[in-house]
Each structure stands twice: as structure tokens, then as C-alpha cells.
Backbone bond lengths (Angstrom), bond angles and torsions (degrees), N, CA, C in turn:
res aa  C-N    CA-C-N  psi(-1)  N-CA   C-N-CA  omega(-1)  CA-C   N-CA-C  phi
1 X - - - 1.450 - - 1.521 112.03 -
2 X 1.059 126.40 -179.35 1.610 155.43 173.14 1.679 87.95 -47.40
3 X 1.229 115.20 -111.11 0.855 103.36 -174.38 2.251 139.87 -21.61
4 X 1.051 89.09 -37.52 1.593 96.02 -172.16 1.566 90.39 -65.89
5 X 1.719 128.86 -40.49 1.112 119.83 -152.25 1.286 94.66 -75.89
6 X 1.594 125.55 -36.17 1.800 129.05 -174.14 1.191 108.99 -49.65
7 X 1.632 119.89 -47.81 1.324 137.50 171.05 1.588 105.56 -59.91
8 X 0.716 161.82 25.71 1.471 158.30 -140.05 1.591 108.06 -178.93
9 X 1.129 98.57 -41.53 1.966 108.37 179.48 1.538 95.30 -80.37
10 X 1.786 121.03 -59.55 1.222 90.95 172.32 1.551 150.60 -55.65
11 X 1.600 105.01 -27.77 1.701 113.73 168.03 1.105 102.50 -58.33
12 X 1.573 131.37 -33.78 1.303 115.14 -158.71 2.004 110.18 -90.42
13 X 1.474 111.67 -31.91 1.596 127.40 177.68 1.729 86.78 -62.93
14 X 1.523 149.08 -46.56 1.492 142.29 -164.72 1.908 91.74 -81.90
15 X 1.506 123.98 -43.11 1.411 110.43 178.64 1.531 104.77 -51.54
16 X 1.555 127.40 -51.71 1.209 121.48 -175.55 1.401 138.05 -69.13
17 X 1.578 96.98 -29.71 1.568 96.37 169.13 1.402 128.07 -85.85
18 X 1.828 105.82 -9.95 1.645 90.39 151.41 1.062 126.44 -90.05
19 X 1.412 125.75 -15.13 1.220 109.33 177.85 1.349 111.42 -64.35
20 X 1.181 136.69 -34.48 1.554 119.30 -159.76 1.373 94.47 -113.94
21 X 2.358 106.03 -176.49 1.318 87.52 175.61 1.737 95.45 -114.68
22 X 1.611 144.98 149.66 1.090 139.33 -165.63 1.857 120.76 48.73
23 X 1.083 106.18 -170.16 1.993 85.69 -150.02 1.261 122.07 -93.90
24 X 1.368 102.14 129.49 1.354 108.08 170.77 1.414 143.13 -32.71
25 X 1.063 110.58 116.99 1.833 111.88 -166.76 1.350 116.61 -58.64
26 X 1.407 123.35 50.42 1.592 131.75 -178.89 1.604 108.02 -79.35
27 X 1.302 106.11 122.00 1.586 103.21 171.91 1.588 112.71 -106.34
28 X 1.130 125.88 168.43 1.830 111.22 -173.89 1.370 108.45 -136.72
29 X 1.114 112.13 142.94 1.723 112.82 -174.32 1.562 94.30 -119.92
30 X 1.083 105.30 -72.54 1.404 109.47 161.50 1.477 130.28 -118.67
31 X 1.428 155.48 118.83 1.420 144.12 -168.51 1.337 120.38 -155.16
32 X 1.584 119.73 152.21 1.630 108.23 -172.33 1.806 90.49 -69.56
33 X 1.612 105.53 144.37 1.145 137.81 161.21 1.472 86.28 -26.60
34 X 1.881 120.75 -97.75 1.321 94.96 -145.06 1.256 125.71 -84.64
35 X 1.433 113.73 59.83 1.306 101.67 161.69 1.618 113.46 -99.66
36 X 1.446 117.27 -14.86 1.409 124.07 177.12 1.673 101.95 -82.36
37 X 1.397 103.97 -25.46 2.197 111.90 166.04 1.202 106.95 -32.84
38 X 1.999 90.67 -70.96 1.498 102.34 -168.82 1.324 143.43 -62.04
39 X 1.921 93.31 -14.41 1.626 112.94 -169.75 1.915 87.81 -101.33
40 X 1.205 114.94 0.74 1.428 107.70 -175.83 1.737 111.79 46.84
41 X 1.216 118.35 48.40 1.533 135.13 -179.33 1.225 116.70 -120.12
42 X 1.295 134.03 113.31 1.498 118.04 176.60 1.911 108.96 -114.73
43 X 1.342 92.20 72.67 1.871 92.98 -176.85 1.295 103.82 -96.68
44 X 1.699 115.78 132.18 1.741 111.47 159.53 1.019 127.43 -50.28
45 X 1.856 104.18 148.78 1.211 119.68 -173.08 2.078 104.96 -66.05
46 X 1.410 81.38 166.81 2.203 69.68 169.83 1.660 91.66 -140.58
47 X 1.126 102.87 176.44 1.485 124.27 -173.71 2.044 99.82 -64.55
48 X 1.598 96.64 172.09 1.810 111.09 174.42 1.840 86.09 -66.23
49 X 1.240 100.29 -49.78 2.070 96.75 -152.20 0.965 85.43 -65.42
50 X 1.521 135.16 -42.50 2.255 114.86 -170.85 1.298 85.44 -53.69
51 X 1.133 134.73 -84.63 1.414 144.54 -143.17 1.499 104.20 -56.48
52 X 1.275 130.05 -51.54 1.782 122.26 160.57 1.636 108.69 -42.25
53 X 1.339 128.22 -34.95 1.157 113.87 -142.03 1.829 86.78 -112.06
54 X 1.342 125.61 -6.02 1.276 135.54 176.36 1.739 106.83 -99.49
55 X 1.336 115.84 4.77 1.278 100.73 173.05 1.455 85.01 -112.74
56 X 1.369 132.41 -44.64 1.570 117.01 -177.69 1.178 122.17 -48.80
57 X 1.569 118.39 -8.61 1.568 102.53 -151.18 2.229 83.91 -105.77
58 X 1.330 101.50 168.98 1.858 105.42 -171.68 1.392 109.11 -52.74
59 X 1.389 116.40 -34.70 1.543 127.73 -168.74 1.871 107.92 -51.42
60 X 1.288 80.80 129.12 1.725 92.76 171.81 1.885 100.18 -40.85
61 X 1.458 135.91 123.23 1.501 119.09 168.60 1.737 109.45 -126.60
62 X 1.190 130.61 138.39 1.542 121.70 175.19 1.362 96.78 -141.21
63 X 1.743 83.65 114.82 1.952 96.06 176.22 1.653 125.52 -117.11
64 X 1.188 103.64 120.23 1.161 120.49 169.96 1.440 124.80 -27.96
65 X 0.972 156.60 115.04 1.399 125.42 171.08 2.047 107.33 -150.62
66 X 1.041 116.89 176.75 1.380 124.18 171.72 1.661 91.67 -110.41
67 X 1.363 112.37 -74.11 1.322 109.93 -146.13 1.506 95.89 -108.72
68 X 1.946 82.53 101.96 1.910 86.12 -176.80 1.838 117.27 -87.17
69 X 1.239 111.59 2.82 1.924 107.57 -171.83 1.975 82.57 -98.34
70 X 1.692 145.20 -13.79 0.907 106.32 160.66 1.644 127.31 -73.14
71 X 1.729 109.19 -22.99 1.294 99.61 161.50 1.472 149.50 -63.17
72 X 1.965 94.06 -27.71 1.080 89.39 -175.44 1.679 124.67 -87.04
73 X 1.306 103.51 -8.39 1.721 100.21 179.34 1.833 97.52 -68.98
74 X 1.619 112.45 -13.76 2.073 80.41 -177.76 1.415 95.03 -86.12
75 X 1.526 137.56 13.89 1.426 119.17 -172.17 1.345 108.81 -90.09
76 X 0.871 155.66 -179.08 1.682 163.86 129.31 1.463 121.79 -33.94
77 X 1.579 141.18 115.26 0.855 125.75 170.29 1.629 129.00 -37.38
78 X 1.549 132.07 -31.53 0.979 142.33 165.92 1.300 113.45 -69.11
79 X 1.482 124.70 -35.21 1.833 118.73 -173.93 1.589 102.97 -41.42
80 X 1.760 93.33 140.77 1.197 105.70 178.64 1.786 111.02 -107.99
81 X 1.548 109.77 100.94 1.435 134.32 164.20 1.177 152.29 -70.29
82 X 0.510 167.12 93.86 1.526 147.31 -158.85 1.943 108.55 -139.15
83 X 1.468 109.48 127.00 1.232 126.21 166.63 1.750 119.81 -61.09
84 X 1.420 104.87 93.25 1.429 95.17 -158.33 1.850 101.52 -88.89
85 X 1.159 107.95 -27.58 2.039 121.93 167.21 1.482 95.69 -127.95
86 X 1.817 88.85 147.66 1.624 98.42 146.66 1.393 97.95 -162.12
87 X 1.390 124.25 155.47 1.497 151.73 -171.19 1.784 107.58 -109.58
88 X 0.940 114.82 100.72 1.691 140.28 23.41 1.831 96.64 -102.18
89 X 1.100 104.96 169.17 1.773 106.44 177.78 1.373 85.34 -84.22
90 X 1.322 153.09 15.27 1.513 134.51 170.28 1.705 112.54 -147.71
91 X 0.884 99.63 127.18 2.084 114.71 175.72 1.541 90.72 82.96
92 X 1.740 111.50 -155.25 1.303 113.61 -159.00 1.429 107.28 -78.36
93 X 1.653 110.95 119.33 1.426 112.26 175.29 1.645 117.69 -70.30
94 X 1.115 90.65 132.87 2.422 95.41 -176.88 1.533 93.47 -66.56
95 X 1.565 118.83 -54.86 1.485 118.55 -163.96 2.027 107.06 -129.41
96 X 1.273 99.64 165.68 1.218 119.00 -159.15 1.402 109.44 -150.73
97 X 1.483 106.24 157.72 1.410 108.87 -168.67 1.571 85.15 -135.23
98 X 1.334 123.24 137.23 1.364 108.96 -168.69 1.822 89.35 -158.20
99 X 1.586 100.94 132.28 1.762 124.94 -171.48 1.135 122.01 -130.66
100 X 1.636 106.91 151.01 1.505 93.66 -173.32 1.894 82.31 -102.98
101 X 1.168 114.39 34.10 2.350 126.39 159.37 1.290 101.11 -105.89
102 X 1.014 110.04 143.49 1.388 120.32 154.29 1.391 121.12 -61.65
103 X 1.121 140.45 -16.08 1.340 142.07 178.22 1.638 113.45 -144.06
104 X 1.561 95.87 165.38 1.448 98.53 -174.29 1.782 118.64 -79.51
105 X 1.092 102.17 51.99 1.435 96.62 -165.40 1.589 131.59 -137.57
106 X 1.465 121.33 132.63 1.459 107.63 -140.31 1.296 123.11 -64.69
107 X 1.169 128.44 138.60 1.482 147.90 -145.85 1.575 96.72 -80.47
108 X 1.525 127.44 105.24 1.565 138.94 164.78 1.448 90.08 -9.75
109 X 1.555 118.68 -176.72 1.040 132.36 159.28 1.357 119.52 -95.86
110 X 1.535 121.98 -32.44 1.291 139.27 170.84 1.474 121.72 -77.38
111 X 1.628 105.81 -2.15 1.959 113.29 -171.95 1.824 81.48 -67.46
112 X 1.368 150.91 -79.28 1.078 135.21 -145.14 1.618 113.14 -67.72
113 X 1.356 109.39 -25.11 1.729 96.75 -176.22 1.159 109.42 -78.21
114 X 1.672 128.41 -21.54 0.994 139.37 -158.49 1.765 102.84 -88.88
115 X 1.264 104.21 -29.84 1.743 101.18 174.46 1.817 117.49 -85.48
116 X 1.193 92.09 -31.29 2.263 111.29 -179.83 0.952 115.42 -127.33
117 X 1.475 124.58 108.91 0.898 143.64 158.09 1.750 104.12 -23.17
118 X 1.095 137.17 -27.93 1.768 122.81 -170.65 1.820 81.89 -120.19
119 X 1.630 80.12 166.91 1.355 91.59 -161.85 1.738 82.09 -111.94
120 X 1.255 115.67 148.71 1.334 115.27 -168.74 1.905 95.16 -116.05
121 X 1.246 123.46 113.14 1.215 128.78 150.40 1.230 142.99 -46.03
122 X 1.607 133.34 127.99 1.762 125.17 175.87 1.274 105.38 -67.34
123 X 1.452 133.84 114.88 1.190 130.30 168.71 1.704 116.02 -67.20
């Protein structure tokens, strides 16, 4: 329910803010409200194709989403993904945390220069 997931967004907004130091590069397509509460973040949502086209690109990306099979048909059979959270850890998950890292964990500063030669800018 609602509740379990509030309870669940918050363990998960305290997993993230210790792990890293200042905020986590979470983007949102779709996500329960409080998990941007708990991270005290209020960033817009973006489209499936930002979010397809933000895991292809070198940049560390971790996307939020509910409904991950509409994202994944715009990705590439080859894109390399990985489900780093999802809610509930058992039967059909509502939300997902989905990377082109293997883990949930904040991206060096040097992981992108170190893979591309160009340094890719936040527009």
C-alpha cells in the first residue's frame, strides 16, 4: 500500500544521502511523490526517450520510473542496464530505479571523463 511505499521511499532517500556527498543524480519519469519529500528535491519529471536517451549517453544516469517495459522498448536491445532498486523487492515492482551503473552508488567525478574522451555538459 501507500503507506508501506512512503515508508520505503524514506529508507531509501536516508540509503542515498549517505551514500553520497550533496545530491544524488536521480532523474524521474515517473515516482512516488515522497521520495523527492524525503530527498527534499523538487526536479522535473522528463519523458521515457530523455530517460532512454540519458542512460545511453557515458554520464553516470539513475531513473526513476513506475512503468519500466514502456521505457524499455525505446532502449536498444544491446543497452547496458541494470535495475539498481525496485519497490517491493518481491512480485510486481510499482517503482524502479534503473542505470546505465551497476549499483546504486554515487558516480566519482572522473567515472565520465574517464570513459569519453568529451566532457558532456548539463544544458
Amino acid at each position: 500500500g501507500r503507506v508501506q511505499e512512503a515508508l520505503a521511499m524514506r529508507a531509501l532517500a536516508r540509503q542515498l544521502q549517505s551514500a553520497e556527498h550533496g545530491e544524488f543524480p536521480l532523474e524521474y519519469v515517473q515516482s512516488p511523490a515522497a521520495l523527492q519529500v524525503y530527498l527534499n528535491t523538487r526536479r522535473p519529471t522528463i519523458s521515457n526517450a530523455q530517460a532512454a536517451a540519458a542512460l545511453q549517453s557515458p554520464t553516470p544516469a539513475f531513473v526513476v520510473i513506475r512503468d519500466y517495459d514502456a521505457l524499455r522498448r525505446l532502449l536498444p536491445v544491446h543497452a547496458h542496464v541494470f535495475e539498481v532498486y525496485r519497490w517491493p523487492a518481491r512480485g510486481i515492482a510499482t517503482m524502479r530505479i534503473i542505470s546505465n551503473r551497476p549499483g546504486l552508488e554515487q558516480p566519482s567525478s572522473g567515472d565520465a571523463a574517464q570513459r569519453s574522451p568529451f566532457c558532456h555538459s548539463h544544458n
